[in-house]
Structure formats: C-alpha cells, structure tokens
MARLUMSE-463733 format. One record per residue (C-alpha): residue in three letters; y, z, x. Coordinates in steps of 0.2 Angstrom, whole numbers, padded with zeros to 4 digits, always signed. Layout:
BEGIN
alaYZX/...
***
This chain:
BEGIN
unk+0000+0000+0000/unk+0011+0005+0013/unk+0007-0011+0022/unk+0010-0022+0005/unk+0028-0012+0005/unk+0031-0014+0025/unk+0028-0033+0024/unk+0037-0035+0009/unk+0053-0028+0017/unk+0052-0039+0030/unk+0051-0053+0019/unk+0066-0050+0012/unk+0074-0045+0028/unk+0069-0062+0033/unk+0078-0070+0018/unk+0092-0062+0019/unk+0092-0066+0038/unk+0089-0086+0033/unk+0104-0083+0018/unk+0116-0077+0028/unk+0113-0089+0041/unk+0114-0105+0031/unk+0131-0097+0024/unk+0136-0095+0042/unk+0132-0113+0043/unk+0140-0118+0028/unk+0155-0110+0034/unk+0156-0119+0050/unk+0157-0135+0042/unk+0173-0131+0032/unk+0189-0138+0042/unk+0200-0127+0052/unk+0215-0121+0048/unk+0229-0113+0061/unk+0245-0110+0055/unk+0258-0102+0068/unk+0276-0102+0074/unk+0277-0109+0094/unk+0289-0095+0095/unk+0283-0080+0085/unk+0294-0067+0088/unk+0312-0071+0092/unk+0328-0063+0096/unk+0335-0054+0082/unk+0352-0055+0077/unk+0357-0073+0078/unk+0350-0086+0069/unk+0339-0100+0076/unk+0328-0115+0077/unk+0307-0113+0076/unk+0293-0125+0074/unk+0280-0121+0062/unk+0262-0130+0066/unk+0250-0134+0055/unk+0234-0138+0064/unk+0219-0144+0054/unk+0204-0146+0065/unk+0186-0155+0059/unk+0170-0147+0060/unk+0158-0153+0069/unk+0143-0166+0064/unk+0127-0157+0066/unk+0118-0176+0071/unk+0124-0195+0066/unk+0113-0193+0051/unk+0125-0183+0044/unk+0139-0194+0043/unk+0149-0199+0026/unk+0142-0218+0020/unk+0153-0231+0024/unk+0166-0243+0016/unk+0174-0256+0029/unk+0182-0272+0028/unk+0182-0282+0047/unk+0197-0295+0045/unk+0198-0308+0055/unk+0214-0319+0063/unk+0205-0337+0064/unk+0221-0345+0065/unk+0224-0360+0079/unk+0229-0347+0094/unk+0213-0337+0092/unk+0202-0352+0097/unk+0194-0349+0115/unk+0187-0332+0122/unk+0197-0322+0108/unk+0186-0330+0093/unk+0170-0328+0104/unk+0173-0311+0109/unk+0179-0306+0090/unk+0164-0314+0083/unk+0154-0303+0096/unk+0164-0284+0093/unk+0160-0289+0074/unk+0142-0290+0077/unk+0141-0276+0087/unk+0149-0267+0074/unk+0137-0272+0060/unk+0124-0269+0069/unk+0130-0250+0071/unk+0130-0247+0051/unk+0117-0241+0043/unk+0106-0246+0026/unk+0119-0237+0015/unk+0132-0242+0023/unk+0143-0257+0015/unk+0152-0271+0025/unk+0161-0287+0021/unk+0170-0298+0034/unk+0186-0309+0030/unk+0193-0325+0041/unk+0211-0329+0038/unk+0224-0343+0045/unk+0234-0350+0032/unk+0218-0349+0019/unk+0209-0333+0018/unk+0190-0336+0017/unk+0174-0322+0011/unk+0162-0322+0026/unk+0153-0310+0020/unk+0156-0301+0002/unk+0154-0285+0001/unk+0135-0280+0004/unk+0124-0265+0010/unk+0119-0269+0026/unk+0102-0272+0025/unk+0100-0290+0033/unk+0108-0289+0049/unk+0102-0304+0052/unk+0110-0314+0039/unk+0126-0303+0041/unk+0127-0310+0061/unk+0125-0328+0056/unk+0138-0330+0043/unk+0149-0322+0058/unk+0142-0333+0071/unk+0150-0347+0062/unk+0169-0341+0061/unk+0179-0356+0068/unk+0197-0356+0071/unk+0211-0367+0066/unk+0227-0367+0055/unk+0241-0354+0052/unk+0243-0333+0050/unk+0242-0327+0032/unk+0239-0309+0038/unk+0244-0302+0022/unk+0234-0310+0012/unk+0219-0309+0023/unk+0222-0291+0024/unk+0224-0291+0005/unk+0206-0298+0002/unk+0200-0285+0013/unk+0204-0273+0002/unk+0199-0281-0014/unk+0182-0280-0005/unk+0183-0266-0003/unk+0187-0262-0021/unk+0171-0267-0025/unk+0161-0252-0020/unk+0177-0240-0017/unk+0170-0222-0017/unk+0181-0206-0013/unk+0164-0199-0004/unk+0163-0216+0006/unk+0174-0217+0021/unk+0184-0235+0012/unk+0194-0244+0028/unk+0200-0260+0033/unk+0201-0267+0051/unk+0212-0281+0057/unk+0211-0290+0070/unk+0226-0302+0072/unk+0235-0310+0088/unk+0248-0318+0080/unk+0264-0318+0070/unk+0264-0317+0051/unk+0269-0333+0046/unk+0261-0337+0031/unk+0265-0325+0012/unk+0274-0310+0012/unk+0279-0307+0035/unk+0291-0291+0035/unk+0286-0273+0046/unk+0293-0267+0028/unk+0284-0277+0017/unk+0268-0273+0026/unk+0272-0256+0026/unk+0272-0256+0008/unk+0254-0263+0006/unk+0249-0251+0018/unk+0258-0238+0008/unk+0248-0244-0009/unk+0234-0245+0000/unk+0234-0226+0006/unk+0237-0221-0012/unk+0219-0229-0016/unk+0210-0220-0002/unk+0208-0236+0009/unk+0215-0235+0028/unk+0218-0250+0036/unk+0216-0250+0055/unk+0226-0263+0064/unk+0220-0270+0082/unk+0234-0282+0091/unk+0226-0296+0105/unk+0238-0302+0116/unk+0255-0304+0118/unk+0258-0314+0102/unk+0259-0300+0090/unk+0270-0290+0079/unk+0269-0273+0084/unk+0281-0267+0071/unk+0272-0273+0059/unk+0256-0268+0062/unk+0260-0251+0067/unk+0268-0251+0049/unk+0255-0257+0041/unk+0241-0244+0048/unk+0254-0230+0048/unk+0257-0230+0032/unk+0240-0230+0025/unk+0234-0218+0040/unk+0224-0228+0049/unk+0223-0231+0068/unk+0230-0245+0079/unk+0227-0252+0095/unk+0235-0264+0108/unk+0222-0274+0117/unk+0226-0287+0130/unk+0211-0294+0136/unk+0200-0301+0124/unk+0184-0295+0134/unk+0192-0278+0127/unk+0187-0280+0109/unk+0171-0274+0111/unk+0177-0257+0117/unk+0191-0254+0103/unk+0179-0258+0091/unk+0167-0246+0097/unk+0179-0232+0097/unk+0182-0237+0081/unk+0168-0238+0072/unk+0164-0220+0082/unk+0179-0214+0072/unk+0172-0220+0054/unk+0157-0214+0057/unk+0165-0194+0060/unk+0175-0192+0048/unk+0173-0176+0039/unk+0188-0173+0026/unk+0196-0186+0016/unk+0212-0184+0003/unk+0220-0171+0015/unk+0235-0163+0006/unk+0245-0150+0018/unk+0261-0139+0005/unk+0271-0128+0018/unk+0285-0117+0007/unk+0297-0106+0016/unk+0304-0093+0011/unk+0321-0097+0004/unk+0323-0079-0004/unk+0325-0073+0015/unk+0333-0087+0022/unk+0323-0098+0030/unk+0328-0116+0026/unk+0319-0133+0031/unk+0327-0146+0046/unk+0315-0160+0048/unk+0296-0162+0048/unk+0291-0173+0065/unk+0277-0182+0068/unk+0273-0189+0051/unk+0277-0194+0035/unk+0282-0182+0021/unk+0295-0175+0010/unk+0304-0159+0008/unk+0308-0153-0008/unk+0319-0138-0013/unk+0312-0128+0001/unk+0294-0136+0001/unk+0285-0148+0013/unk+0272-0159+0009/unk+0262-0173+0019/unk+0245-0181+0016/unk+0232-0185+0028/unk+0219-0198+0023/unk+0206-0193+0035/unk+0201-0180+0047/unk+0189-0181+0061/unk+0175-0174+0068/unk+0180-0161+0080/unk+0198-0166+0079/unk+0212-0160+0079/unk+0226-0168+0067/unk+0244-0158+0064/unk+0261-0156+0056/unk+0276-0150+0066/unk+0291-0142+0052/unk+0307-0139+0061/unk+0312-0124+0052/unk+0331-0112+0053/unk+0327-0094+0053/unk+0341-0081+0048/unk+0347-0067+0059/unk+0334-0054+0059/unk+0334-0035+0065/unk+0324-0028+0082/unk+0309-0024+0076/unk+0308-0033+0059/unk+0295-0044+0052/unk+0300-0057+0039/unk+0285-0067+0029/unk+0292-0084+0034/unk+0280-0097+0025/unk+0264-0101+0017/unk+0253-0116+0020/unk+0240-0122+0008/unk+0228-0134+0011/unk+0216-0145+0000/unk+0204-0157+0006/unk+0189-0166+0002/unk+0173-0160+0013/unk+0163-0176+0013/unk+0148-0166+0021/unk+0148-0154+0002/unk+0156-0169-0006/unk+0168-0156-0016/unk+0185-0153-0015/unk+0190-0136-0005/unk+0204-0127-0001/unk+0213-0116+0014/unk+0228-0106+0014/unk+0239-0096+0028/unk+0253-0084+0029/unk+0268-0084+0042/unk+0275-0073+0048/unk+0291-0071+0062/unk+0295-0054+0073/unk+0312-0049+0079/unk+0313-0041+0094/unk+0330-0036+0107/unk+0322-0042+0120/unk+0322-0059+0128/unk+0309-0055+0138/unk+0296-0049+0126/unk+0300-0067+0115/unk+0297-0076+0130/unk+0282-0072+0133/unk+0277-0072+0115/unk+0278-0091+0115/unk+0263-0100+0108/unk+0261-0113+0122/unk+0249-0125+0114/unk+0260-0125+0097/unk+0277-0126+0108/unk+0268-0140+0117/unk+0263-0151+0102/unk+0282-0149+0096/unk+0289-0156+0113/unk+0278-0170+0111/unk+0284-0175+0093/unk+0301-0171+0099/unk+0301-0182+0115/unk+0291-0195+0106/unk+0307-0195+0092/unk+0318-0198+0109/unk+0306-0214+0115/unk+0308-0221+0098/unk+0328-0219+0099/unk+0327-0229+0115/unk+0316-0240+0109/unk+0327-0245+0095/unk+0343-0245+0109/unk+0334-0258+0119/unk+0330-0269+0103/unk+0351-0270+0100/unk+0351-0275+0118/unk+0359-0258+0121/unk+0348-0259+0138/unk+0355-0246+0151/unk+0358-0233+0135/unk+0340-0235+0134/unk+0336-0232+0150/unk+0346-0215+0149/unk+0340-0209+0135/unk+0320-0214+0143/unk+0327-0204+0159/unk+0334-0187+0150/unk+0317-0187+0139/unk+0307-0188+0156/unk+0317-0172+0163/unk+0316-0165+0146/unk+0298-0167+0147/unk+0297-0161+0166/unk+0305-0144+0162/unk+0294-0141+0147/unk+0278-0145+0158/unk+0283-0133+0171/unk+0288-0119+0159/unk+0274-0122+0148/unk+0261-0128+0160/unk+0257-0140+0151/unk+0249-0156+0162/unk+0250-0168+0147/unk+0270-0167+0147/unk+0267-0170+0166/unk+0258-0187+0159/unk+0271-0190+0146/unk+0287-0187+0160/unk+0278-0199+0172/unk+0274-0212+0156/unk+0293-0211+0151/unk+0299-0215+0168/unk+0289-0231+0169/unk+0298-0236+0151/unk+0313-0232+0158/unk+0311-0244+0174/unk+0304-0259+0161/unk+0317-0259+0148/unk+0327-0270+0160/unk+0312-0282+0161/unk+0312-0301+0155/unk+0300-0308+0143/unk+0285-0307+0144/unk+0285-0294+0155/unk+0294-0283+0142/unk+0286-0289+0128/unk+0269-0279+0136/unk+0280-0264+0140/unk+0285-0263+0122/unk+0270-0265+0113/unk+0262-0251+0127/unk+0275-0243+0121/unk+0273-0244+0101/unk+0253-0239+0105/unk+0258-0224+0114/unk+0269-0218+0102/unk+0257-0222+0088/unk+0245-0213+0093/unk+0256-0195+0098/unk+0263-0197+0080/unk+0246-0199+0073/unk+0238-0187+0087/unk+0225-0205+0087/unk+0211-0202+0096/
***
C-alpha cells in the first residue's frame, strides 16, 4: 500500500515536473519586451530631453520545422537591361529559393517589362520540378512596369493570403520605373496599402540603374527589407538571407501604444527610427513582422519636467500586442516607466543605460545622414560634407563615452560619405545607393 502511495506521488511529482516545464517552454516562445529610459535617473530640478526604447526581441525557433508556412511572391525585372548574367543569375537565386520551401509552403513567380506575365500562379510547392522549368524559361526584353509587376505579385498573393502565413513579395528590379504609375511617393503608397493587408514587400536593387528612393519607399512602408546588390553573382546570397528571414519570423501584426504621462508633465518630441504618430500624448507604430532572435525597436524622444532629488515619477506605459505565429493567437505585453531624480551628476552618469543610449545615437545620427543626404541631392555639396563630418565626431564622442564599437563603425562609415559626396557619376551614384542601404537597414534595425 505504501508502495501503491510512494509511486503514485511520484507520478504526480513527475507531472507536475513535465507541466511546469512545457509552461516554461511556452513562455519562452512569447516575444520579449524591454522598455527603459537610456537615462533613468536624471538631474532634478531642470527639465530635459530622454529617450524611451522599446525593444521587442523574437523568441527563438526550437528547429526549421517549426517555422510559420509561407506566402511569397518572387518578381522579376525582365526588362531589356536585365538580359545577360543578371537574368541567368536571377533565374538561378529563384530556383534556389524554391527549392528552399517546403510542401505547405505557397510560391508564385511574376516577370515584368512593360507587360507583366504569371510564371507561375500561386501554388503549393509540391513539383519543384515543374516550378524550376517555368523559371528556366524567363527571357528578357521590353520596358520597366515595376508597379504593375509588383501589383500582380500581390494579387498572387491574395489568393492564399493567411494572417498565420508569413504573405511577402520580393522584387528584384535594376532599372527605372518607366512604365504606370513611377514616383518614390506613389510607390510608397502601394507599399503603404500593401502593409495594411499583411503583405511585406522586400525590394532588392542590381546595379547601378535603380531608383533607390523608390524602392526604399516602397519596402519601407510595407515593412519589408531591402538590399543593394551590385554584382549580379550576388543574388544568390541576398536571396538566401532572405528567404532565411521568411522562414524565422515569429510575430506578425506587431502594434507597440507608448502613453506618457501628461498629468505629470512629460510631453512627446519626435519618435526616430520609424513610422508612427503621436496623438494627444500617445505613440503608436506598427511592426509587420518580427524575427527570430531579433531584435526590432522604437526610440520616443520624450521632455521630462523638473523633478525633485530623490523623486520618482511613473513616466509611461507601453503596451504591446502581437500575433505569436508559433500559438497562432493573438497575445499581449505591457511595461511601466519610470524616471529617478537625483542631485548628483555623477550618480545620473553612471546610471545611463548604454545599449538604449546607443540605439538612440544611432537613430539620431542616422536622421543627420539623411539631412545630408537630401543637401547633396540640392547640389548643396560642401554643406553636405559638413554635416557627414560633425555626425562622424558626434558619433566618435558617443563611441568613446559609451564604448560602443558599432558607433566606432558608424564614425568611420560617415567619414567615407563625407569624402564621396563630391564624387561624379557614377562613382556617386554607388555611394548613394550604399548609402540609402545603410540607412535602411539602422531605421529598420534590418538584419
């Protein structure tokens, strides 16, 4: 009897033992959520600038089994100027790509020039073989409808659109738009729409032909990724990456809600790094996906009002709401923030949070590469080159203060931008859209 008992209670022992690990694990594989002021305490009695980040990190993917199904679109540029190596190797990146997708995956592939053609319509991929022909026999020749092209990707997409399906478009294009509807704005805006469906569109430019405005615009607004690729023999390696990014992502419909608290003061300046608004004290941003062992963040420039030594003032709250594509259910995160006085400038010093001040120099020096940017586009070239050099001192004493090697990268980076924006064509053509990439990716914090 005593036996019976014993081995009884060690049976429950060992279910409450498996229980409470599989909530363990089931807890791991919710997203991350750190919300923190890069300057938590502060010197009372004066009022100042802080920066609030919001860090959302992915958990990680037990195996590649255990990834969200897939929903792509590849679009291919088969205009006239694609002809040669750059169709071969485009054909081959595509293949490869199929050939990385699994049975319950879904693929279609579009060819545009100045008619946009179905390769292949949206299909499980469960004949490989077929799939690799109908690509094999992309040929090149007529103008660049992108829009349109990239339209007919997402109607493909359409078809089998699935909020627990990661639903993308990728483009591949090394030309100007020339054909429909051309603008950065007016592909901004199908991005934009596009977004608002669930479908991200990735944008990859070969070449120096390109409209790097444009295509950052276009994957911007819809959250996507993009990627400058000179060589041709580079494709293969972009898509890769890119496809290794479809295939980890963990949350989808991403909605980050920061509110300060106006009743003490604190009042909103910008938010940097991404797209969102503020409403009567309240920001709000959306982040269409987040990857695997990632992390993605906001930074909210926020005014904090004189304080006493000693105090501490509740100065936000962040609320988080996502998809989990591993549960398939929607689940939400929330955080309080708080900010310290203290007298002592010492004690504030060295209560910086130097990962969160980091991420906000980066934001705010890539805001200063964009000015220049812009400068040397109104031919405004040694003000360019000015504002390139103060960014990179900017960034020096931040690296030193902070110890922080990737500002060391960024000072180094700005320095060489500041040297080419006195370049001809096409040497400044290159620098520009190297330029565009880099400061793509530290907005989007790309992979």
């Amino acid at each position: 009897m005593n036996t019976t008992r014993s081995n009884t209670v060690r049976f429950v022992l060992f279910l409450l033992a498996l229980a409470s690990g599989l909530g363990a694990e089931a807890q791991a594989r919710q997203i991350d959520l750190n919300a923190t002021l890069a300057t938590p305490v502060i010197k009372a009695g004066q009022s100042q600038t802080a920066f609030l980040k919001v860090a959302l990190t992915g958990f990680a993917l037990p195996s590649q089994g255990d990834r969200a199904p897939v929903n792509v679109a590849i679009v291919i540029d088969k205009s006239g100027s694609m002809a040669g190596d750059r169709i071969v190797h485009a054909r081959q990146a595509a293949i490869m790509a199929v050939n990385g997708l699994g049975p319950n995956d879904i693929v279609s592939v579009v060819a545009f020039d100045d008619r946009v053609e179905i390769v292949v319509p949206a299909t499980k991929v469960s004949d490989k073989a077929a799939i690799t022909r109908l690509i094999e026999r992309i040929q090149t020749g007529g103008s660049t409808g992108l829009f349109a092209g990239v339209s007919k990707g997402a109607q493909e997409v359409r078809k089998f659109l699935d909020k627990i399906r990661v639903n993308r478009v990728i483009l591949l294009s090394d030309g100007q738009a020339n054909v429909g509807p051309s603008t950065p704005a007016e592909l901004g805006q199908l991005g934009s729409s596009f977004g608002r469906e669930g479908i991200s569109v990735t944008t990859i430019g070969l070449g120096l032909g390109y409209n790097e405005d444009l295509m950052t615009q276009l994957a911007g607004y819809s959250d996507g990724n993009h990627a400058f690729v000179a060589n041709p023999q580079d494709l293969a390696r972009i898509f890769r990456q890119e496809f290794g990014d479809v295939g980890s992502v963990v949350a989808q419909e991403v909605e980050v809600t920061i509110r300060l608290n106006l009743g003490l003061g604190m009042r909103p300046v910008r938010i940097l790094g991404r797209e969102g608004e503020i409403v009567d004290g309240t920001a709000r941003l959306r982040m269409n996906q987040l990857y695997s062992e990632q992390e993605k963040f906001v930074i909210l420039e926020v005014q904090v009002p004189p304080g006493k030594a000693g105090e501490s003032l509740n100065l936000a709250k962040v609320d988080v709401s996502y998809l989990n594509m591993q549960s398939k259910s929607k689940e939400s995160l929330s955080r309080s923030v708080a900010v310290n006085f203290t007298d002592s400038a010492e004690t504030a010093a060295k209560a910086t949070d130097k990962k969160a001040m980091t991420s906000a120099v980066q934001q705010i020096s890539n805001a200063k590469s964009k000015q220049a940017l812009q400068l040397r586009d109104e031919g405004k070239v040694e003000e360019a080159r000015a504002v390139l050099n103060e960014n990179a001192d900017y960034l020096q004493r931040n690296a030193q203060s902070l110890d922080a090697p990737v500002l060391k990268e960024m000072e180094a980076a700005s320095r060489s931008s500041a040297a080419a924006v006195s370049a001809p064509a096409p040497e400044w053509n290159a620098s520009r859209k190297s330029m565009k990439e880099q400061q793509y990716r530290l907005e989007k914090q790309q992979k």
